[in-house]
PDB file with SEQRES, HELIX, SHEET and CRYST1 records, atoms N, CA, C and O in Angstrom:
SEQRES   1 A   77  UNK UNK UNK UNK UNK UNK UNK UNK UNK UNK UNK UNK UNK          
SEQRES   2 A   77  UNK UNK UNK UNK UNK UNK UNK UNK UNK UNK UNK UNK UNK          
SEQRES   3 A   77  UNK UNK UNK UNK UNK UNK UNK UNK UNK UNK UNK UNK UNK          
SEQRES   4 A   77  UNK UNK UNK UNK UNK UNK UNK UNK UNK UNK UNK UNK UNK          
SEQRES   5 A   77  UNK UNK UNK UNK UNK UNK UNK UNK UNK UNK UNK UNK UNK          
SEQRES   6 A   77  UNK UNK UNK UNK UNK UNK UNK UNK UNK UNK UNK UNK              
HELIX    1 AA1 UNK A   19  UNK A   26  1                                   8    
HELIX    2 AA2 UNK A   33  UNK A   35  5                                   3    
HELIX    3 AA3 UNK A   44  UNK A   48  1                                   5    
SHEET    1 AA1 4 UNK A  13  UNK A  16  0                                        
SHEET    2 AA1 4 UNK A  56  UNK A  63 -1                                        
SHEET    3 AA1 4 UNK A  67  UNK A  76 -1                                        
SHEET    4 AA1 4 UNK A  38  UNK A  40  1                                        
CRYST1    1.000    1.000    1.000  90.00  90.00  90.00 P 1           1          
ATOM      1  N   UNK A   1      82.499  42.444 279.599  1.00  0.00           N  
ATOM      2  CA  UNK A   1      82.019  43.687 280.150  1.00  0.00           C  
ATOM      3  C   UNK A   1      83.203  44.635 280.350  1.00  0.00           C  
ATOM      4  O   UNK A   1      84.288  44.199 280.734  1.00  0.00           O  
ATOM      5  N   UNK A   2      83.062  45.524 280.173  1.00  0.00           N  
ATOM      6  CA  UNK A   2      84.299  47.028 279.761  1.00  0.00           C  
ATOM      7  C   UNK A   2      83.767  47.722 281.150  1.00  0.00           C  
ATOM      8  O   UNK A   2      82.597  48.002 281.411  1.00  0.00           O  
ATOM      9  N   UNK A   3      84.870  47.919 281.938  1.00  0.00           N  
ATOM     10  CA  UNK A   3      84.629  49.078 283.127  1.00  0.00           C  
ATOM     11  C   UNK A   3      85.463  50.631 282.863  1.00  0.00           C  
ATOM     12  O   UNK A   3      86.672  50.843 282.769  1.00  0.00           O  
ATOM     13  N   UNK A   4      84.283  51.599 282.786  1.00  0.00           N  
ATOM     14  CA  UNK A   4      84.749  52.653 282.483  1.00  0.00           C  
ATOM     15  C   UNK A   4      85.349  52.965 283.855  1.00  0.00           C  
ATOM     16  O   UNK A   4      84.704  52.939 284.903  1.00  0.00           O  
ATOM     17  N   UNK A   5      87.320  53.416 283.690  1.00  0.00           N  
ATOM     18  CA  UNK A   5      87.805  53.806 284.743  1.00  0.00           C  
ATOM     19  C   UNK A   5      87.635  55.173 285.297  1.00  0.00           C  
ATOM     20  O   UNK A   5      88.159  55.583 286.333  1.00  0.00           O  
ATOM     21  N   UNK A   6      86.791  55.891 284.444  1.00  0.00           N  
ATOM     22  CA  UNK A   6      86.655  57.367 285.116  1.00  0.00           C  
ATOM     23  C   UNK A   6      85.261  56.966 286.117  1.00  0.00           C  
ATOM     24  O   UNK A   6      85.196  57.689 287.111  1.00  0.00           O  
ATOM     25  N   UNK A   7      84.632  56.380 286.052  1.00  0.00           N  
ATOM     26  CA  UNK A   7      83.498  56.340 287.143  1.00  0.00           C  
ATOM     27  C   UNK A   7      83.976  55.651 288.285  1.00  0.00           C  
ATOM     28  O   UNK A   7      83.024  55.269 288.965  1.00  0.00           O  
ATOM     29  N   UNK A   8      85.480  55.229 288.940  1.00  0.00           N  
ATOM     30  CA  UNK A   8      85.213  54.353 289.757  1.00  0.00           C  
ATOM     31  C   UNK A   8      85.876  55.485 291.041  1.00  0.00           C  
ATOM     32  O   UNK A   8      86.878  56.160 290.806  1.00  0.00           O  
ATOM     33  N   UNK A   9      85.296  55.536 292.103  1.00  0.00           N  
ATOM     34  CA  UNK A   9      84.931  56.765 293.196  1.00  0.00           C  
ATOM     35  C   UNK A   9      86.720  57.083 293.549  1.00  0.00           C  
ATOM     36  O   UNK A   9      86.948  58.133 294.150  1.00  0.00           O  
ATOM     37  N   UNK A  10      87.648  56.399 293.264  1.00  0.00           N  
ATOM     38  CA  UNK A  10      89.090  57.168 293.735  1.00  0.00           C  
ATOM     39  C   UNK A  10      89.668  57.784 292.295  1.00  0.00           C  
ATOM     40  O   UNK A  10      90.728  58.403 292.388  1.00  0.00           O  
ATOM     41  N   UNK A  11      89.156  57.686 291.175  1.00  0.00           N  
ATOM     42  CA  UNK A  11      89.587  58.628 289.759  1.00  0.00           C  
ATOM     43  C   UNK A  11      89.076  59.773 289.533  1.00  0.00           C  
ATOM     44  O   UNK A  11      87.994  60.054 289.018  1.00  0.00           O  
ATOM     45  N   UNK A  12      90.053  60.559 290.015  1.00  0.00           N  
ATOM     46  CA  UNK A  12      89.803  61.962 289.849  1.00  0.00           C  
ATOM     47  C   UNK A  12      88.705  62.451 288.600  1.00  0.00           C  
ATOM     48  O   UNK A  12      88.285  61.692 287.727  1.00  0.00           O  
ATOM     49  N   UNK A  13      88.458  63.473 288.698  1.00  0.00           N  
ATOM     50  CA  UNK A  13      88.268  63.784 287.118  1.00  0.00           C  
ATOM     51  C   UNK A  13      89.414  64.450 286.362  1.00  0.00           C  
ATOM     52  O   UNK A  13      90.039  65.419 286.795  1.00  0.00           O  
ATOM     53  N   UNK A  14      89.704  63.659 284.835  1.00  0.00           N  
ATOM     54  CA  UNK A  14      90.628  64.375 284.505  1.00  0.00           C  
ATOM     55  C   UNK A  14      89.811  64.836 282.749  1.00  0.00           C  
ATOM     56  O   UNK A  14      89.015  64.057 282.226  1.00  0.00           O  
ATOM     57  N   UNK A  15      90.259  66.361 281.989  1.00  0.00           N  
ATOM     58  CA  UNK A  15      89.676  66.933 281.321  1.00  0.00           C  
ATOM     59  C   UNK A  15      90.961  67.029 280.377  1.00  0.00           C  
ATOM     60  O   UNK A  15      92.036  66.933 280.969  1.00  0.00           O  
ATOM     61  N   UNK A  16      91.004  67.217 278.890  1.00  0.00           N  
ATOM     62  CA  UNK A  16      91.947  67.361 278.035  1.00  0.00           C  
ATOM     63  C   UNK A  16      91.491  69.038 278.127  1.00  0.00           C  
ATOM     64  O   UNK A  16      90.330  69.395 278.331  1.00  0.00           O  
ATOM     65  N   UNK A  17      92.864  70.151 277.897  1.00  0.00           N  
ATOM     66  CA  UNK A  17      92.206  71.368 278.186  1.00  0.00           C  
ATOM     67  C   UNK A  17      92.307  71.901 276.623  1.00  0.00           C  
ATOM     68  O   UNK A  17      93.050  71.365 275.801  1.00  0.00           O  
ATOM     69  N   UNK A  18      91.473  73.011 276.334  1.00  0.00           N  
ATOM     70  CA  UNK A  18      91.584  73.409 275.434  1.00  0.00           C  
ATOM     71  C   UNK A  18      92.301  74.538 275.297  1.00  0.00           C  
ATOM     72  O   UNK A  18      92.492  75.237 276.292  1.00  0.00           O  
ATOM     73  N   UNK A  19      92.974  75.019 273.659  1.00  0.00           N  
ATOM     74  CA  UNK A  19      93.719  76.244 273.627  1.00  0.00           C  
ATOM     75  C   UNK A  19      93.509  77.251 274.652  1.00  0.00           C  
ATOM     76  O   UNK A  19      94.221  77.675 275.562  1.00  0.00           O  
ATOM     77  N   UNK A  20      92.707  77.431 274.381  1.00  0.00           N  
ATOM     78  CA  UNK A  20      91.988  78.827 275.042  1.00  0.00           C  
ATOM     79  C   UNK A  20      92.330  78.755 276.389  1.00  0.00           C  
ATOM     80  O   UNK A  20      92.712  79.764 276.982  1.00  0.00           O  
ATOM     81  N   UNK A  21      92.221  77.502 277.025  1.00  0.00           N  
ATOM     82  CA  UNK A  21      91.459  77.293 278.394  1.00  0.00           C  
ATOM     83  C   UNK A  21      93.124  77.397 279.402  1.00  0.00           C  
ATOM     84  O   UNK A  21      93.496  77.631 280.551  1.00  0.00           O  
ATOM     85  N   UNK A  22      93.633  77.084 278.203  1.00  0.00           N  
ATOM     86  CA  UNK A  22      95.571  76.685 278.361  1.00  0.00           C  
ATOM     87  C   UNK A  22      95.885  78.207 278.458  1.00  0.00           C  
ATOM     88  O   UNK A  22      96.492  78.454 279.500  1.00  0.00           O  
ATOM     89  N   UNK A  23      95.683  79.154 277.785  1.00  0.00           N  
ATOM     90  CA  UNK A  23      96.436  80.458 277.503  1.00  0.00           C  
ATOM     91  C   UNK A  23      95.834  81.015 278.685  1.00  0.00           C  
ATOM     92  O   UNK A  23      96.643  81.563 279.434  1.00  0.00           O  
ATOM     93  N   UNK A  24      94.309  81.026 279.154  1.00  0.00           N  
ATOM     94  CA  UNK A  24      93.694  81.569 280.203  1.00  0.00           C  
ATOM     95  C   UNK A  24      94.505  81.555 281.613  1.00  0.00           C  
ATOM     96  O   UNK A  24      95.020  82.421 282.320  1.00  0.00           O  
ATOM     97  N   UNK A  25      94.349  80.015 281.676  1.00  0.00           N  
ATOM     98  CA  UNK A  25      95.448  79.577 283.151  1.00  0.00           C  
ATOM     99  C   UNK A  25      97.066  79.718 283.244  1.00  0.00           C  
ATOM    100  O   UNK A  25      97.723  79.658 284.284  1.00  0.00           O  
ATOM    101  N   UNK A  26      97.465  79.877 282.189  1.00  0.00           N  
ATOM    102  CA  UNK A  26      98.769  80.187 282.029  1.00  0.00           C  
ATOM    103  C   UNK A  26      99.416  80.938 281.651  1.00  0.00           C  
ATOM    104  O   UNK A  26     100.628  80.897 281.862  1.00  0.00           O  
ATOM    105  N   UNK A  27      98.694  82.126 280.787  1.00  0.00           N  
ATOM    106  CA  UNK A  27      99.254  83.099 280.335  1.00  0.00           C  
ATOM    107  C   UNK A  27     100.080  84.001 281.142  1.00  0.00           C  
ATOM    108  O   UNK A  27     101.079  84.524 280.648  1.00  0.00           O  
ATOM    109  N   UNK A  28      99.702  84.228 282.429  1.00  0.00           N  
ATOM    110  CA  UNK A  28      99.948  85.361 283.755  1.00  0.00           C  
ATOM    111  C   UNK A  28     101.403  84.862 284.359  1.00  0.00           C  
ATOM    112  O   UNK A  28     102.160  85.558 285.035  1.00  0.00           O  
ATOM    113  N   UNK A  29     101.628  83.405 283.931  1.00  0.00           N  
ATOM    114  CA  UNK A  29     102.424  82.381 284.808  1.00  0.00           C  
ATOM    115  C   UNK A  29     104.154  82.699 284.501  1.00  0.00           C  
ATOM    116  O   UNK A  29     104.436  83.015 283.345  1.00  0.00           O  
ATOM    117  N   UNK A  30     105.040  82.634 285.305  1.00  0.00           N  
ATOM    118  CA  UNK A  30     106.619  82.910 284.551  1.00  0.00           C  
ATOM    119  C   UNK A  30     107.162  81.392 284.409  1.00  0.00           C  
ATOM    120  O   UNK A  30     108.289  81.234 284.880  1.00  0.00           O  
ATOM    121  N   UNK A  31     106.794  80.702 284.066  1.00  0.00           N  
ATOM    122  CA  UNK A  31     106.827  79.585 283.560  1.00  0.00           C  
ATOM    123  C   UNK A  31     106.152  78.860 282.291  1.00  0.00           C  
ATOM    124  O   UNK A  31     104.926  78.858 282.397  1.00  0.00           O  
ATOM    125  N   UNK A  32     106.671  78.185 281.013  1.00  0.00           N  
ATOM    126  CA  UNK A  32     106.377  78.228 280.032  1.00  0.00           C  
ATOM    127  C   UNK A  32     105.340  76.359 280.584  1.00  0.00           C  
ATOM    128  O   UNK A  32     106.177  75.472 280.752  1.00  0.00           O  
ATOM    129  N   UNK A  33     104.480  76.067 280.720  1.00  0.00           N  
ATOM    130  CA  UNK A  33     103.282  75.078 280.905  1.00  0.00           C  
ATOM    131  C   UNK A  33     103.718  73.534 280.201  1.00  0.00           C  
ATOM    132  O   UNK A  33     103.570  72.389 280.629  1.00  0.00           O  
ATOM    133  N   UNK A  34     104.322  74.072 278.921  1.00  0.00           N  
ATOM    134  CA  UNK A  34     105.200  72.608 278.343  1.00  0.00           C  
ATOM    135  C   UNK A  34     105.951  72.292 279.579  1.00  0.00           C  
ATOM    136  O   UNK A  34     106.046  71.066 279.638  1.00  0.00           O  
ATOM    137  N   UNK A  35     106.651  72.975 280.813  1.00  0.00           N  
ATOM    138  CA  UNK A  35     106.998  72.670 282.170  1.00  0.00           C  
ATOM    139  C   UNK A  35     106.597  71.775 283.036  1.00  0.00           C  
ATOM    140  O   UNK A  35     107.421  71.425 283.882  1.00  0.00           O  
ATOM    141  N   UNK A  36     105.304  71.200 283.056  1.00  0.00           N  
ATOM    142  CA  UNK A  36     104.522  70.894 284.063  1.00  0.00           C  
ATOM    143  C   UNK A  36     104.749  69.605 284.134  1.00  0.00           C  
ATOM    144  O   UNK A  36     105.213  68.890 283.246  1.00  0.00           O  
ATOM    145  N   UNK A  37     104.293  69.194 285.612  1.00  0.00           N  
ATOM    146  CA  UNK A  37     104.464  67.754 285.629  1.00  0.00           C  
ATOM    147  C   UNK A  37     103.659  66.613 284.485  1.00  0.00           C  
ATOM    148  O   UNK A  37     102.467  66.643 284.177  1.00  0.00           O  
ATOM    149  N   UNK A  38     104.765  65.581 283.959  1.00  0.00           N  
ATOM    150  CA  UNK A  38     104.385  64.412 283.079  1.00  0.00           C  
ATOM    151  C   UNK A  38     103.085  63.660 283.769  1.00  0.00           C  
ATOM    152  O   UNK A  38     102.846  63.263 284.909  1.00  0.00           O  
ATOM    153  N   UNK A  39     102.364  63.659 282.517  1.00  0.00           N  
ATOM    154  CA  UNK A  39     101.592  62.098 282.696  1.00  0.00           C  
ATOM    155  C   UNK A  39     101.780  61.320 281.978  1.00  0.00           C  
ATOM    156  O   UNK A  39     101.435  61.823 280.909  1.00  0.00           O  
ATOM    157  N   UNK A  40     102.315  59.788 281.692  1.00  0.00           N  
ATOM    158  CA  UNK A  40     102.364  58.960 280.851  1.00  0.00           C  
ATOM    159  C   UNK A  40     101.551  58.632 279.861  1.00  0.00           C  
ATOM    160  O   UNK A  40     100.468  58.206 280.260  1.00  0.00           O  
ATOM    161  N   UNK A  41     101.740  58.696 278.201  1.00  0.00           N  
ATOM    162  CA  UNK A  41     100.933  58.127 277.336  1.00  0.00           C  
ATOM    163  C   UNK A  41      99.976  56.972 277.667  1.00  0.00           C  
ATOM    164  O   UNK A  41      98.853  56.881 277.173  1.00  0.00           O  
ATOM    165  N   UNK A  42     100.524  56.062 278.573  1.00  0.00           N  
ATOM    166  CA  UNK A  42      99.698  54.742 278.605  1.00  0.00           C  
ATOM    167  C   UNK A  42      99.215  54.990 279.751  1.00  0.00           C  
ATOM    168  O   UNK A  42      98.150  54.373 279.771  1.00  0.00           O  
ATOM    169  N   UNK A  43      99.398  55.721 281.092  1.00  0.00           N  
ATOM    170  CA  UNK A  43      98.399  55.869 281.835  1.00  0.00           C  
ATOM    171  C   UNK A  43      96.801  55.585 281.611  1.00  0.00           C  
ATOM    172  O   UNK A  43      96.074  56.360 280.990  1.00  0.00           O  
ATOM    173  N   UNK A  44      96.388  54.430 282.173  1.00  0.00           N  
ATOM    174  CA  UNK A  44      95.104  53.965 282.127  1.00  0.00           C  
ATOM    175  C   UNK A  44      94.535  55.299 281.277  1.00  0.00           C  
ATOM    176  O   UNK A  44      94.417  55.450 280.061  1.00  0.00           O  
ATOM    177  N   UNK A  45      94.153  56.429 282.658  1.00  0.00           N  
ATOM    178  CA  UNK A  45      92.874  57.326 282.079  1.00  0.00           C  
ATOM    179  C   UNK A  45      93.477  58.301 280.904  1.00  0.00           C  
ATOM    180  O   UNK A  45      92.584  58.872 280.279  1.00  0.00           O  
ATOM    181  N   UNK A  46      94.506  58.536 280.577  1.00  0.00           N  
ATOM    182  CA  UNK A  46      94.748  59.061 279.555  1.00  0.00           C  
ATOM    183  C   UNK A  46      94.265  58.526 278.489  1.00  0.00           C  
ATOM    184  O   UNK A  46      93.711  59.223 277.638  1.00  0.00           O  
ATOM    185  N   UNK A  47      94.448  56.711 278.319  1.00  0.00           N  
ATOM    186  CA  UNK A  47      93.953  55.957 277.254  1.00  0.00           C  
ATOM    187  C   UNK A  47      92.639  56.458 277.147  1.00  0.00           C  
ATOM    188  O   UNK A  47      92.180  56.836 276.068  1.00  0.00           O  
ATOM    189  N   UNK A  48      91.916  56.486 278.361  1.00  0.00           N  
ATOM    190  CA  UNK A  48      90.420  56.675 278.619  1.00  0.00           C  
ATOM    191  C   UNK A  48      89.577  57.649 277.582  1.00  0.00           C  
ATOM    192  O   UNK A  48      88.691  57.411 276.761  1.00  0.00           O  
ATOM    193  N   UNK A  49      90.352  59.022 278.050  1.00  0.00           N  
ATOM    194  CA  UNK A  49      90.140  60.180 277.360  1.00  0.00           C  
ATOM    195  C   UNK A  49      90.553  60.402 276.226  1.00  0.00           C  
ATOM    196  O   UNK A  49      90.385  61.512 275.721  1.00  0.00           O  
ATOM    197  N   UNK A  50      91.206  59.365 275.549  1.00  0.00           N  
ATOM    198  CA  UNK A  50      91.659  59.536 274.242  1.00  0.00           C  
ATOM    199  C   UNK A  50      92.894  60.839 273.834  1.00  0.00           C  
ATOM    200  O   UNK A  50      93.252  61.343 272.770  1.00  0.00           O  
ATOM    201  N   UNK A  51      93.175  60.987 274.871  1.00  0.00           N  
ATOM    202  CA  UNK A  51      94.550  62.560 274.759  1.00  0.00           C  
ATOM    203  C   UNK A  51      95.940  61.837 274.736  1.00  0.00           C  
ATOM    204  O   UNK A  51      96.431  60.906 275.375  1.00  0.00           O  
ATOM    205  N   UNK A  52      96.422  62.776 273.588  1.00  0.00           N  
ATOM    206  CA  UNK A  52      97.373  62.816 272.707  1.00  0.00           C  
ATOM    207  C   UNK A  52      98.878  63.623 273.743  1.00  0.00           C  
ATOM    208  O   UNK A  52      99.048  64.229 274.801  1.00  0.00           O  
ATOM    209  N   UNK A  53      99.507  63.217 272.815  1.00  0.00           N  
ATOM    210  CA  UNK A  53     101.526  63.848 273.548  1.00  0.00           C  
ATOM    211  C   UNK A  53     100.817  65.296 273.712  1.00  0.00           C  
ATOM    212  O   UNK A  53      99.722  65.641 273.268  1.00  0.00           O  
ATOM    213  N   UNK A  54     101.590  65.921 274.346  1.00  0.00           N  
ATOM    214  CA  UNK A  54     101.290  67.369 274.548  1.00  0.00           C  
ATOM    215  C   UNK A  54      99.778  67.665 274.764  1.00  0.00           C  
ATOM    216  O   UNK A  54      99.727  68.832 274.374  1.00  0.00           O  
ATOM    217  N   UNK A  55      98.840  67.419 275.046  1.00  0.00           N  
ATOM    218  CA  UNK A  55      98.047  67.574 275.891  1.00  0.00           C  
ATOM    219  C   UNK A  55      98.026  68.129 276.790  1.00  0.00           C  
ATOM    220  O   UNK A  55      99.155  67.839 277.186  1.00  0.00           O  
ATOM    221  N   UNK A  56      97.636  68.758 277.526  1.00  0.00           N  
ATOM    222  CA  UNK A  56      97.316  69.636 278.733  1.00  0.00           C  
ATOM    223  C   UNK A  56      96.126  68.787 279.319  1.00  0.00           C  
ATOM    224  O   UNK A  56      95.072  68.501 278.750  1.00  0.00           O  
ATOM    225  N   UNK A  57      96.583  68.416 280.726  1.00  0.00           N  
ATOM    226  CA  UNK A  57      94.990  68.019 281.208  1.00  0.00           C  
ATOM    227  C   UNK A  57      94.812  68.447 282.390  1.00  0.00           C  
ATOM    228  O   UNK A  57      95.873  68.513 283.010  1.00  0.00           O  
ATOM    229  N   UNK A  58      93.695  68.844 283.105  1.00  0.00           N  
ATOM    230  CA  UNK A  58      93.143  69.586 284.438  1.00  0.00           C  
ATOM    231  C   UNK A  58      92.703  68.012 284.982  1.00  0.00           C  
ATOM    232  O   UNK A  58      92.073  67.126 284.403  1.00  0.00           O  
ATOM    233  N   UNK A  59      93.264  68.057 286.235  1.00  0.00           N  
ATOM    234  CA  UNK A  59      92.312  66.972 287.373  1.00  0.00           C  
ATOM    235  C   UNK A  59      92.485  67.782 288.453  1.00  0.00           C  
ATOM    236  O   UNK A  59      93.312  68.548 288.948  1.00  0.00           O  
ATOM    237  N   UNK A  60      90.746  67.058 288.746  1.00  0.00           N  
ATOM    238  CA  UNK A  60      90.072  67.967 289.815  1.00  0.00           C  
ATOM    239  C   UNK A  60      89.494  66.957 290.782  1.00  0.00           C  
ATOM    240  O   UNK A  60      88.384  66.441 290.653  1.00  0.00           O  
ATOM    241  N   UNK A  61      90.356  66.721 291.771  1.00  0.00           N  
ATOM    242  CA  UNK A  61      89.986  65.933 293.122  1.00  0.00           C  
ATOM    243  C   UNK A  61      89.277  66.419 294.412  1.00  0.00           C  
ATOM    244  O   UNK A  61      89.661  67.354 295.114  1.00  0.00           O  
ATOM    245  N   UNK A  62      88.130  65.605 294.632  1.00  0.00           N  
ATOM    246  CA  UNK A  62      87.715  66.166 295.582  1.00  0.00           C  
ATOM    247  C   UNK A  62      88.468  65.794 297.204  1.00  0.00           C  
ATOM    248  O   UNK A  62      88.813  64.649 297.496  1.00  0.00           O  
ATOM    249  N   UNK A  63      88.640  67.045 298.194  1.00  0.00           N  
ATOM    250  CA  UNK A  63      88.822  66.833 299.099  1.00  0.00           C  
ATOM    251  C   UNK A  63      88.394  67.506 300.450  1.00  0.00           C  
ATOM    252  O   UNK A  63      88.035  68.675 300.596  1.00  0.00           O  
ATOM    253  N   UNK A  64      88.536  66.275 301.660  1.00  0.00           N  
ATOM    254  CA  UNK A  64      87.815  67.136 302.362  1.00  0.00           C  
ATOM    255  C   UNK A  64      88.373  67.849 303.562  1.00  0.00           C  
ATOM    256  O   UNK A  64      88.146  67.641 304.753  1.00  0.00           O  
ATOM    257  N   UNK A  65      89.272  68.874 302.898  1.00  0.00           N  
ATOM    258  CA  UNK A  65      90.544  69.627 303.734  1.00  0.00           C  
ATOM    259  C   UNK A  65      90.633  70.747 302.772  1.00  0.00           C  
ATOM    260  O   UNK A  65      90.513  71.875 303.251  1.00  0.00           O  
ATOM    261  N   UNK A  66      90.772  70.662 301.842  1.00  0.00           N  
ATOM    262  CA  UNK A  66      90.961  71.529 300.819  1.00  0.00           C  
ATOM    263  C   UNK A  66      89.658  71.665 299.979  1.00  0.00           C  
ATOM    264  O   UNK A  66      89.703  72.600 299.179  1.00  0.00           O  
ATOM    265  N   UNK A  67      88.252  70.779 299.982  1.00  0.00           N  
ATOM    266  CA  UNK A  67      87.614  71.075 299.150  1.00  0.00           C  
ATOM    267  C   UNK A  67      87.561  70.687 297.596  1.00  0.00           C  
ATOM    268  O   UNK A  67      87.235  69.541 297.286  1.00  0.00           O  
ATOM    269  N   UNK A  68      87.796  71.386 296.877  1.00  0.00           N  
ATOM    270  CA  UNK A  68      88.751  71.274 295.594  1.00  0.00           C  
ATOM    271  C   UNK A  68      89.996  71.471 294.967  1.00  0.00           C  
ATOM    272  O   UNK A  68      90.520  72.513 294.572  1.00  0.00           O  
ATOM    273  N   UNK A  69      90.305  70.547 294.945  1.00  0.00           N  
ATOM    274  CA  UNK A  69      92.250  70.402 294.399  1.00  0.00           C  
ATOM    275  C   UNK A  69      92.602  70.452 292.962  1.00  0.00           C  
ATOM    276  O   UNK A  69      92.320  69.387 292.413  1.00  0.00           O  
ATOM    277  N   UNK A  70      93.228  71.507 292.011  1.00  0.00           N  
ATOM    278  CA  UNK A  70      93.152  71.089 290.649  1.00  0.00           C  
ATOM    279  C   UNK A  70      94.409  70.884 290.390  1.00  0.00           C  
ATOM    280  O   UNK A  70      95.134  71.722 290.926  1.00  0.00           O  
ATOM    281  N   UNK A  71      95.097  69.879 289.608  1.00  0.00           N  
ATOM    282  CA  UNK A  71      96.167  70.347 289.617  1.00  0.00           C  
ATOM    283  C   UNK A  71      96.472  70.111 287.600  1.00  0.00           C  
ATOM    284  O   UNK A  71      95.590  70.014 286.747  1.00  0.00           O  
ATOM    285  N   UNK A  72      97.718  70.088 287.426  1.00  0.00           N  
ATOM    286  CA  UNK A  72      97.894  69.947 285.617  1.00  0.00           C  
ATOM    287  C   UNK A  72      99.211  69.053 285.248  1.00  0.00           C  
ATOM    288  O   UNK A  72     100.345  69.118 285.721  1.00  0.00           O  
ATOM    289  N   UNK A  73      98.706  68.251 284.304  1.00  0.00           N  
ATOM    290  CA  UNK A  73      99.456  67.176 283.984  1.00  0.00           C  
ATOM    291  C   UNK A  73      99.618  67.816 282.425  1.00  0.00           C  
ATOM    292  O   UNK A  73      98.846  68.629 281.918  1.00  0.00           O  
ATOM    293  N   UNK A  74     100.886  67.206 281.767  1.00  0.00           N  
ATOM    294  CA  UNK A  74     101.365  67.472 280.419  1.00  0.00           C  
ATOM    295  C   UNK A  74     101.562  66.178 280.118  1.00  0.00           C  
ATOM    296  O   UNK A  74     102.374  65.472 280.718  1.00  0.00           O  
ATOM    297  N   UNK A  75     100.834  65.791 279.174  1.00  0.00           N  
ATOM    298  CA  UNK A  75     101.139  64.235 278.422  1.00  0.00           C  
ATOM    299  C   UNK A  75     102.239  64.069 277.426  1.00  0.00           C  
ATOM    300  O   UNK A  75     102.366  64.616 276.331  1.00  0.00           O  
ATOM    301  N   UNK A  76     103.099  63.102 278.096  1.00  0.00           N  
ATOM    302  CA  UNK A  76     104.368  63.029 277.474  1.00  0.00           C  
ATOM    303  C   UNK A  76     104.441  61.823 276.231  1.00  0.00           C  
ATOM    304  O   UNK A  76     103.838  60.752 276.167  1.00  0.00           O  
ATOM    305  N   UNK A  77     105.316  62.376 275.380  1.00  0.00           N  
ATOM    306  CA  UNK A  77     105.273  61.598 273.779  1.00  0.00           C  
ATOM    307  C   UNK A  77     105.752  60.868 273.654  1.00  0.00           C  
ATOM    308  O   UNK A  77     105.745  60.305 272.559  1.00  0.00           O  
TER     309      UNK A  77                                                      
END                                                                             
């Protein structure tokens, strides 16, 4: 039996972002986004989602102080 690790209640959601979705959130920014904090290739949910080096990914944690937390990971090669 295979346990999908994105359903289990402390895994954030995490999303591979798209071009578009990348230039949207970052375009305005004085910082070039290849910047951002690493996530490891072998990180469990990266395997999960099937995302590649350079990737851009959005996770969105729920909390209950802040509500919604997003923050952005860059998958490293």
């Amino acid at each position: 039996m295979k346990i999908d690790i994105q359903d289990h209640k402390l895994v954030p959601t995490h999303e591979i972002m798209t071009e578009e979705e990348i230039a949207e959130e970052f375009g305005d920014v004085e910082y070039d986004f290849k910047d951002l904090p690493k996530i490891r290739s072998d990180d469990p949910v990266v395997k999960a989602i099937e995302a590649k080096a350079g990737d851009v990914l959005r996770i969105t944690r729920e909390s209950q102080t802040a509500g919604v937390f997003i923050t952005y990971r860059i998958v490293e090669g």
